[in-house]
N, C-alpha and C positions, 0 to 999 in steps of 0.2 A: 504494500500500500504506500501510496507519497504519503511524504511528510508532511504535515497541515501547515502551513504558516506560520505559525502560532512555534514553531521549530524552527526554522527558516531565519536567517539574516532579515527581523522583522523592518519593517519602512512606515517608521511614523513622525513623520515630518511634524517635530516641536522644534519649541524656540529654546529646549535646555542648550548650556553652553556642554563643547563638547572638546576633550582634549587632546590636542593632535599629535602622534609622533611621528617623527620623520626621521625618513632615508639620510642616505648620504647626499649630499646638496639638497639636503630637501627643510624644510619649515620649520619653526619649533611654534613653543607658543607664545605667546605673552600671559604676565598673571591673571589678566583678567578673562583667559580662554581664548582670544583672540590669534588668529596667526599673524606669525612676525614676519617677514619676508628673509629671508638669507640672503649675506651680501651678492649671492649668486642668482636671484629671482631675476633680477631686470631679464638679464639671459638666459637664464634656465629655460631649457622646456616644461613646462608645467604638468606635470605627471599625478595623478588621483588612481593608488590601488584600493583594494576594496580591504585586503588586512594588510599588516606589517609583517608578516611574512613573504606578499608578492613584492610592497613597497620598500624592503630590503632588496633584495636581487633585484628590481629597478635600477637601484641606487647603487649596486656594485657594477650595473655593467652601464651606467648614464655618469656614474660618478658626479664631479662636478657642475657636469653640462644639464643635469634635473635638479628638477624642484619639485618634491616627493611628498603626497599628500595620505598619511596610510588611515583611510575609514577608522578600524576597529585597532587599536595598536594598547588597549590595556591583556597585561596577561592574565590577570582575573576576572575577564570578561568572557563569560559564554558569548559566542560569536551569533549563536540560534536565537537569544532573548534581545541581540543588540538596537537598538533604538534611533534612527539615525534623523539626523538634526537638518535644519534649514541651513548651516555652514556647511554641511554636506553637498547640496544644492548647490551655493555657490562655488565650491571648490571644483565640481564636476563640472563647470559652467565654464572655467575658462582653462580645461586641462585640454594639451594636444594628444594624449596618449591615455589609457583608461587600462586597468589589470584588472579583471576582473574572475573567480572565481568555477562559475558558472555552474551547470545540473542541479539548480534551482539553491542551490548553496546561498548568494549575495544578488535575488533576485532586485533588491530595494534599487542594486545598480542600474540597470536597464530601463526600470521605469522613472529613473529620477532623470534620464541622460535623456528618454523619449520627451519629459513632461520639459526637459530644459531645450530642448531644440539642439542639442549639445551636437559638433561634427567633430567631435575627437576619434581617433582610430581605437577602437574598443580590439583589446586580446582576451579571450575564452580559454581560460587554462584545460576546461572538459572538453572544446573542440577538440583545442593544440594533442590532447591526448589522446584522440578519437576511441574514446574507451566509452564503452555503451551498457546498459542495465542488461541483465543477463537474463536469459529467456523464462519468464515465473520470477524475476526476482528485480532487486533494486539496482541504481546506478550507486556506486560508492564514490561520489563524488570531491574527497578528501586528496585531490590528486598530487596535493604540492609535497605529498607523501611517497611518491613515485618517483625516482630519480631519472628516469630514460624520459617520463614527462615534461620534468623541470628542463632538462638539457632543450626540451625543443622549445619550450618559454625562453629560454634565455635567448635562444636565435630569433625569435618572434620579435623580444623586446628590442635587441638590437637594430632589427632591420625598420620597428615602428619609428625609434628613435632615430635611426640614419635619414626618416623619409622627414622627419619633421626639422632636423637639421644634419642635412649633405655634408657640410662642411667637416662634421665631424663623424661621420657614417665607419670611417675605417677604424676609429676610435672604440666603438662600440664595437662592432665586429669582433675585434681583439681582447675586448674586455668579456664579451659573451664566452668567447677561446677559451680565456684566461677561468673563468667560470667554471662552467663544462669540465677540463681539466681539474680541478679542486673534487668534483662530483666523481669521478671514476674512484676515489678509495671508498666512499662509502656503498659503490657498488661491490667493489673486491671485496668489502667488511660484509654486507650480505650472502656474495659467496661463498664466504668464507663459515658463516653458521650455517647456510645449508650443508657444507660438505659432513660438519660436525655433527648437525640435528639432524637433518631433513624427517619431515614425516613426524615429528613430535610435535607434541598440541599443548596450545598453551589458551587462554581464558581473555576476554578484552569484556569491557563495559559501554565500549562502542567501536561504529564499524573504522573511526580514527584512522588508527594506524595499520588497517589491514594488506593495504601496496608492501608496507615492508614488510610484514610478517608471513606474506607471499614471497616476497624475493627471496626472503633466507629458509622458503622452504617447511615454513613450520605450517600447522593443520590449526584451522581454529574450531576449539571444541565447543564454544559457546551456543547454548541452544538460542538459534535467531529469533527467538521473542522476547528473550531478554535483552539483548542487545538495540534490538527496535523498538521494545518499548522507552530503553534510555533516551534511545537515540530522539525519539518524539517525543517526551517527557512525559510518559503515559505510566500508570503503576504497573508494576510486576507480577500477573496474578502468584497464588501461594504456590502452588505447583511449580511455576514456571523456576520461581526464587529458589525451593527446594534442590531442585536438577541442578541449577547452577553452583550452591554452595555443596552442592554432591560432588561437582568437579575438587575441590581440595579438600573436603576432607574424606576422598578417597583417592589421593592422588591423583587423580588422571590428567592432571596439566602439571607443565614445569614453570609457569607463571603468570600472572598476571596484569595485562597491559593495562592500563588504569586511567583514562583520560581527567584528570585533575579541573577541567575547566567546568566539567557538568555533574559532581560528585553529588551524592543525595542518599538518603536511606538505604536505598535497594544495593547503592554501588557501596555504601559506606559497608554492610555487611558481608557484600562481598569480598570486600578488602580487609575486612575483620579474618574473615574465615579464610582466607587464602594467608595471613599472617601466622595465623593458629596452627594451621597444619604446615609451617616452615617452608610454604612456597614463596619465593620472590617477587614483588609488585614492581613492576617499574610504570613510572607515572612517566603522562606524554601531554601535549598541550596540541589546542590548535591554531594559537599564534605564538610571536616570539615572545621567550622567555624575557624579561629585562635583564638587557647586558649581552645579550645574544647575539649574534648572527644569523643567517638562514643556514650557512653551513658547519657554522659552533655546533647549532640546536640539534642540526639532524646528527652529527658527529657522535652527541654525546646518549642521543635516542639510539642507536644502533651501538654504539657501545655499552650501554646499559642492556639494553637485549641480550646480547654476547653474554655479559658478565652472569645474568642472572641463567641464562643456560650452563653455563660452564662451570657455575657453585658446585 
């Protein structure tokens, strides 16, 4: 079943102030919520991603030459309940380049870009990945969790960037290079738990991080209503809750992927009882951590994966 809205990157155009963080050449804020311009604005390209995880990798392959507007950029913000402001609006209003999400993920974007008249060149990271809902079942639309994904984002970003400034077109290309290259070890680090695990099952409380827990080969044992139900903030029926804290404490998983941003009863005991029977939790987010990176964050996510298999 889709996800109701009510799940969704909500779009409810207030007038709360909202606090912007930004990329590299990109905005900060002033105290009073307001964006400040970076000495780099006059000339920046104006760039509006939809989280700080797209508005990071903007920012490393636009560098100086953007000006980086990231939506949603607190790390304690469920990105499904986010509330998006009339500063939104305007930021989307005079961006030349748009990152956007998409598979109904950051749907507020599309219709705020329709409702602004907006001609920025909008990128679909679910196009860019042309990964499709599987036949009876859902899209898992969490793609910036895909690393063969991100590689073709990065070439996307570069060549939107090149069109909106030629001048510096070769710049970006090289910076996307440079990119790209950094993502090949945490492919080899995927590799490298499949050759060790493959085929062993591990528990998630949403479908988050399921691209890499495919790449390295692991099985997710989680019965799909629990998961779905998180995922659309729906309750647990008793059953359902049963079967899953039956996964640890009957061992049948080696851990538990834990998305920390949407944590609630259902998940909390989840993580109760997967602690109880000495299985390892490792918590994952869906945007960047503060202090992070986009390739810190996934480095240290796939390293935690590693570790808690190899206890």
């Amino acid at each position: 079943m889709p996800t109701p809205p009510s799940r969704r990157l909500a779009v409810l155009l207030t007038g709360a102030s909202l606090v912007v963080l930004a990329g590299c050449g990109s905005s900060d804020s002033d105290s009073d919520g307001s964006a400040a311009p970076s000495p780099a604005a006059a000339s920046a390209i104006p760039v509006v991603a939809s989280t700080n995880v797209y508005g990071d990798i903007v920012g490393q392959i636009g560098g100086s030459k953007v000006d980086v507007t990231s939506v949603i950029s607190d790390p304690d913000q469920d990105p499904h309940s986010y509330e998006a402001s009339t500063q939104n609006q305007l930021a989307l209003s005079k961006a030349k380049v748009v990152v956007e999400n998409g598979g109904g993920y950051d749907d507020f974007v599309d219709r705020m870009l329709k409702s602004g008249g907006s001609s920025a060149e909008v990128i679909n990271a679910v196009k860019i990945s042309g990964k499709s809902a599987p036949k009876g079942g859902e899209l898992n639309e969490h793609v910036w969790y895909d690393f063969p994904t991100v590689a073709k984002l990065a070439d996307s970003i570069a060549v939107a960037l090149g069109k909106a400034d030629p001048g510096d077109a070769a710049t970006f290309t090289r910076n996307a290079e440079a990119f790209k290259a950094k993502l090949q070890p945490l492919e080899t680090k995927e590799a490298q738990i499949k050759k060790a695990h493959a085929g062993e099952s591990v528990a998630i409380t949403e479908p988050v991080p399921l691209y890499m827990i495919d790449a390295s080969g692991l099985k997710d044992a989680t019965p799909e209503e629990f998961s779905e139900a998180i995922e659309e903030g729906d309750d647990v029926s008793p059953k359902v809750l049963q079967a899953t804290l039956a996964l640890f404490s009957g061992k049948k998983v080696q851990a538990l992927v834990y998305n920390e941003q949407t944590s609630g009863p259902q998940t909390e005991k989840a993580e109760a009882a997967a602690k109880a029977a000495g299985i390892p939790v490792v918590p994952v987010t869906e945007t960047l951590p503060q202090g992070k990176d986009y390739l810190g964050w996934m480095t240290s996510n796939v390293d935690a994966l590693a570790s808690a298999l190899d206890r």
